[in-house]
C-alpha positions in Angstrom: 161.0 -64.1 170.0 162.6 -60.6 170.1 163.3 -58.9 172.7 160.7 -58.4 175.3 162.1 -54.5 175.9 163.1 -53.0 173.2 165.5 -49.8 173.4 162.8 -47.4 171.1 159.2 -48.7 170.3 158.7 -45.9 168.1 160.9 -47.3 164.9 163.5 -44.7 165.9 167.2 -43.8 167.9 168.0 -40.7 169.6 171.1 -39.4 169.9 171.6 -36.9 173.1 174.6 -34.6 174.6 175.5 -36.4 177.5 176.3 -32.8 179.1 173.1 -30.7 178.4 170.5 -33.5 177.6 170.0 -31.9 174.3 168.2 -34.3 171.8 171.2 -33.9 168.6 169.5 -36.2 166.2 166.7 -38.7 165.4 167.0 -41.7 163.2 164.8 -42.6 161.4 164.7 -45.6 158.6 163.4 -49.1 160.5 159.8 -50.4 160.3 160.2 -52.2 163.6 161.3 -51.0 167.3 165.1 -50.5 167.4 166.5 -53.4 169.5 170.4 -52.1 169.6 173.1 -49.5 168.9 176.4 -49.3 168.5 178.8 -46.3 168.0 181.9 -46.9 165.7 184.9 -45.6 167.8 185.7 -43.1 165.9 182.5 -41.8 166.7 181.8 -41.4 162.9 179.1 -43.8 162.5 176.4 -45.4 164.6 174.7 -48.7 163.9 171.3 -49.7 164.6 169.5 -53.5 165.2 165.8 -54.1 164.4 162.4 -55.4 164.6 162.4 -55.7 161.1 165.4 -57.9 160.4 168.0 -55.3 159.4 170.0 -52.9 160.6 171.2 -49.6 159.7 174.8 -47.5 159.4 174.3 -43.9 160.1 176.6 -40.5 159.7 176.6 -39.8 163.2 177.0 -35.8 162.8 174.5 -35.3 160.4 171.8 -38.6 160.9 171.7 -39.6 157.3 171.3 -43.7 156.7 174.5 -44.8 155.3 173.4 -48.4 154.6 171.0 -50.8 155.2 172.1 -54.6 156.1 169.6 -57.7 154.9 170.1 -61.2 155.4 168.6 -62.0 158.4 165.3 -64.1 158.9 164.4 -62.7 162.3 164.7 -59.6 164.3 168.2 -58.1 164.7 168.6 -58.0 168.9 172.3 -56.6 169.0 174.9 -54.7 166.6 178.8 -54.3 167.2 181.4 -52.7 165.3 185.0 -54.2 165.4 187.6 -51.5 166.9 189.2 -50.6 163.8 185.4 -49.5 162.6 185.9 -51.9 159.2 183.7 -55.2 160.1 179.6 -54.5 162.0 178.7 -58.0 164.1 174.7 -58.1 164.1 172.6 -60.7 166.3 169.4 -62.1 165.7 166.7 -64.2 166.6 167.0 -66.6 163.4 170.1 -68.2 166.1 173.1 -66.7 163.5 175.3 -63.5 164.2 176.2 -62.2 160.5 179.7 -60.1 160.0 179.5 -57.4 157.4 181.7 -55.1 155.7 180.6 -51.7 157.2 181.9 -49.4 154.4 180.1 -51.4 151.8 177.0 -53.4 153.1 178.6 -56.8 152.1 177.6 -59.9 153.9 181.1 -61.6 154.9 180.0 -64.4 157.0 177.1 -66.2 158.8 177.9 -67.8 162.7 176.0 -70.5 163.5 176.1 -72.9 166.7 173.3 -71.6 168.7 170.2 -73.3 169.2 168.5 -70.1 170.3 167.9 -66.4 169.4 171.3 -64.1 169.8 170.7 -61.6 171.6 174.4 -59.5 171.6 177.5 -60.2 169.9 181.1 -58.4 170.8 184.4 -57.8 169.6 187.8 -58.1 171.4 189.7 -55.4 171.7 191.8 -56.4 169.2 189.3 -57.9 166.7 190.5 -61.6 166.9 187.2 -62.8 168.6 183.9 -62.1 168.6 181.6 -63.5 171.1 177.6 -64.0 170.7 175.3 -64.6 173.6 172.5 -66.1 173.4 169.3 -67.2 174.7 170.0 -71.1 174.9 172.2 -70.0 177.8 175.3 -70.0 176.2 178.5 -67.8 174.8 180.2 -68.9 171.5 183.5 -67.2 171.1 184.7 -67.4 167.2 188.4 -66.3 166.1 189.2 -64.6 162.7 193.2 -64.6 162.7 193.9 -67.9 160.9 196.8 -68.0 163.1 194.9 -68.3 166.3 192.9 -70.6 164.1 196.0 -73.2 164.1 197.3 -72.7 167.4 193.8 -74.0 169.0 194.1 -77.0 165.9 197.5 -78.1 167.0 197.0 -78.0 170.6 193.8 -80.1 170.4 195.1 -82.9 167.4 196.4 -85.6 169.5 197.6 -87.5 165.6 198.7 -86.3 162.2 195.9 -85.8 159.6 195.0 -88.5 157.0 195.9 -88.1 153.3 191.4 -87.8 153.1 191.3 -85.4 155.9 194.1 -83.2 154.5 192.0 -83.2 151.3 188.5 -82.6 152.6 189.7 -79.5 155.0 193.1 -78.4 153.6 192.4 -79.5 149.5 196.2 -79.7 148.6 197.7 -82.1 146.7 199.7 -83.5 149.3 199.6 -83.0 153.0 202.6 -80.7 154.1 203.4 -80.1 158.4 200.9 -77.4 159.3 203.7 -73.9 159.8 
């Protein structure tokens, strides 16, 4: 189920001056009520989540759709980009958050672990960690920086790994002490 409120019911996002109340631009592209927006921090780009299972990279001076993300099953609830503006988080209500590459489109990786709709994902300020909410109550956070990665590994292995289990997760040869 999407969201019971969406942010625009009319397929579109408006941007306004926050001093004036001007309407600056309208964006249009989705087929389904806009559930989320993000701004890049620059400020160059904005991102949009939909209704209609993708969402969209805009030029946020002049409006014009960048890029359109597929992949998702469900409606897109949330969008996020990373601080340095190169990775876009999106949310949905298929139970995954999905990292893309924002310059190109590319799909880099799916999250799963909820057993509800997502209905937000965001970065750290340093783009180490994402975190999804969801519906099914909880808050996953994931890391990206393998070496965060093998800090939590060594402070939660309690024995070395097996000759197999170096193999199945590690696929060397030979089972070397983790760095």
């Amino acid at each position: 189920m999407a969201n019971d409120l969406p942010a625009s019911a009319d397929q579109t996002a408006k941007v306004w001056d926050a001093e004036s109340g001007k309407e600056l631009l309208t964006l249009r592209g989705h087929s389904g009520s806009v559930h989320g927006l993000a701004c890049s921090t620059d400020g160059k780009r904005l991102a949009t989540a939909s209704e209609d299972q993708t969402a969209n990279v805009w030029d946020a001076e002049s409006g014009k759709e960048l890029l359109t993300l597929r992949g998702h099953s469900d409606p897109i609830d949330g969008v996020a980009f990373s601080p340095d503006g190169k990775r876009l988080a999106t949310a949905s209500s298929d139970e995954t958050a999905k990292i893309w590459d924002a310059e190109s489109g590319k799909e880099l990786l799916t999250l799963r672990g909820h057993s509800d709709g997502v209905d937000g994902a965001a970065f750290r300020p340093d783009g180490k960690h994402l975190a999804t909410a969801s519906r099914d109550g909880t808050v996953q956070v994931y890391a990206f920086d393998l070496r965060d990665l093998l800090k939590l590994a060594r402070s939660r292995v309690t024995r070395t790994f097996t000759a197999e289990e170096c193999q199945r997760y590690f696929q060397p040869e030979t089972c070397r002490p983790l760095p």
